[in-house]
N, C-alpha and C positions, 0 to 999 in steps of 0.2 A: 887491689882487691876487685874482682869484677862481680859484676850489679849483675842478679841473675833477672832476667827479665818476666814475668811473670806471665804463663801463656793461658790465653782467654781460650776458652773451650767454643769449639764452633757448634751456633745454633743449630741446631734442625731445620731444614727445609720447612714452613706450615703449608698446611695443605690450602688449596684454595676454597674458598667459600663459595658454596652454589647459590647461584643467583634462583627464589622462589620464579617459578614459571608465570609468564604474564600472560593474563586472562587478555587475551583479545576480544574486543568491545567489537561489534558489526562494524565500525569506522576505523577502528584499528585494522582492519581484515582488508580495507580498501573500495572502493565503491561498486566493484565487483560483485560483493554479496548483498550490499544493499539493490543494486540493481536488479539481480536476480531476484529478490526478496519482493521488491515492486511486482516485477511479473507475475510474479507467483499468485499476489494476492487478485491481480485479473484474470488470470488463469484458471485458478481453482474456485473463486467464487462466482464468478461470471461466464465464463465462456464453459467451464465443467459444470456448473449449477451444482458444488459441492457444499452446501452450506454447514457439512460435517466438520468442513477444513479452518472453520471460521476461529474455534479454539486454539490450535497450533498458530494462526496468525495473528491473531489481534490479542492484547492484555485485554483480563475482564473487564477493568475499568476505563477504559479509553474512552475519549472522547470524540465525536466528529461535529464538524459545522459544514452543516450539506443545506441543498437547494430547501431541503425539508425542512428545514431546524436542526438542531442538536439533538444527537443522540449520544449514548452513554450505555457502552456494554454488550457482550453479545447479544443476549432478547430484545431489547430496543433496537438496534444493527437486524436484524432479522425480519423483524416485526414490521417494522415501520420502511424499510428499506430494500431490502434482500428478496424476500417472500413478495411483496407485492411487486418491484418491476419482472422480476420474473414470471409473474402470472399474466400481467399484459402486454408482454414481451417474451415469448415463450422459445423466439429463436434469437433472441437475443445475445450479440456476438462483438468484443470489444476490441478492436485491434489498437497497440502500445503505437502511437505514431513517432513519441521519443521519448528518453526519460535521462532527467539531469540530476547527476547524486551530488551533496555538498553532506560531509558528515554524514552525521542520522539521519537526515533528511532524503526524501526522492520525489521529485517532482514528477509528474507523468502527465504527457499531455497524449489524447485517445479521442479515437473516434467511434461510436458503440453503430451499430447498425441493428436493424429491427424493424419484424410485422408487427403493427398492435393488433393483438389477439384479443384480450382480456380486456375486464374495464380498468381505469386510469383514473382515479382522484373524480370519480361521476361520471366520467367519458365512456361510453360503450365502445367498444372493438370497433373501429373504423375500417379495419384490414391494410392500413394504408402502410407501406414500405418508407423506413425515416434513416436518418444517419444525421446523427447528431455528435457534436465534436465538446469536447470541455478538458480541465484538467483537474488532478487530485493532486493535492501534497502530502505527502506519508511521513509519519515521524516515526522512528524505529526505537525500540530500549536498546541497552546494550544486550540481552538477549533473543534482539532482532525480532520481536514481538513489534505490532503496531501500537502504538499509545496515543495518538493523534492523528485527524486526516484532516483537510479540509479538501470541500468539491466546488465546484467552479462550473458552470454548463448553463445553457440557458433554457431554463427548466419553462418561465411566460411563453417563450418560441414554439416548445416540443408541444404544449398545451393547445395551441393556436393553431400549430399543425395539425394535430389528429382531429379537433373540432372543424376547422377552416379548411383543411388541405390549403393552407399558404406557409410556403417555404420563406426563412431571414437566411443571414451569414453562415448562420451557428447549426440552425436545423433545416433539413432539406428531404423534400419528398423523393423521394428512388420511384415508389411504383402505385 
């Protein structure tokens, strides 16, 4: 008597499952857009004097640790910062001299150049031509907003130059 073998029904092919699309974080993106994103924010706040641009770039709440102290947010960023070198520094001009990404991070080291026009922290307008060299660290979110800076420059120097005209390492008379 033969054994009738009992035939298994062939599965269906399943479809593949789609992989949900991954959010690229500014670091996922490559250091490419962080770097870009560095420029940017010397670009358009400082060399354009757009202090419009300051919302597209920095998170409201960010924080920095500058020559001044700490600030926290665009109006403090403006206020204490932005608005006043710019008023005694009216040609004031920062050229990127290099900038090293790691992650979220962007280090940027820059040399600004500038007549003081305006008064400085009690200093009246000297007229005096300066280039002063320092650097910022930028910390980016993942939607490449600023959330963090820190600035670096030797803010004693720049004070001593417009009062003194005497140039250090860091800050130097032009004219």
């Amino acid at each position: 008597m033969k054994t009738r073998s009992k035939k298994r029904p062939t599965p269906k092919p399943r479809a593949k499952a789609r992989r949900p699309a991954i959010q690229k974080s500014p670091a996922a993106a490559g250091p490419t857009r962080i770097r870009k994103r560095a420029r940017r924010w010397f670009d358009e706040l400082w060399n354009k004097r757009n202090g419009d641009a300051l919302p597209r770039l920095m998170h409201p709440a960010a924080v920095g640790d500058t020559e001044g102290g700490m600030v926290t947010g665009h109006a403090e960023f403006s206020y204490r910062l932005h608005g006043p070198l710019l008023a005694a520094f009216p040609d004031l001009e920062v050229t990127i001299d290099g900038i090293v990404v790691e992650g979220n991070d962007a280090v940027v080291r820059w040399t600004l150049t500038a007549t003081h026009g305006g008064e400085m922290m009690t200093i009246p307008a000297s007229h005096r031509r300066i280039s002063v060299g320092g650097m910022t660290w930028l910390r980016y979110d993942d939607d490449g907003m600023v959330v963090a800076g820190w600035d670096r420059w030797n803010a004693a120097g720049l004070f001593n130059a417009l009062r003194n005209g005497l140039s250090s390492a860091t800050v130097r008379i032009l004219a």
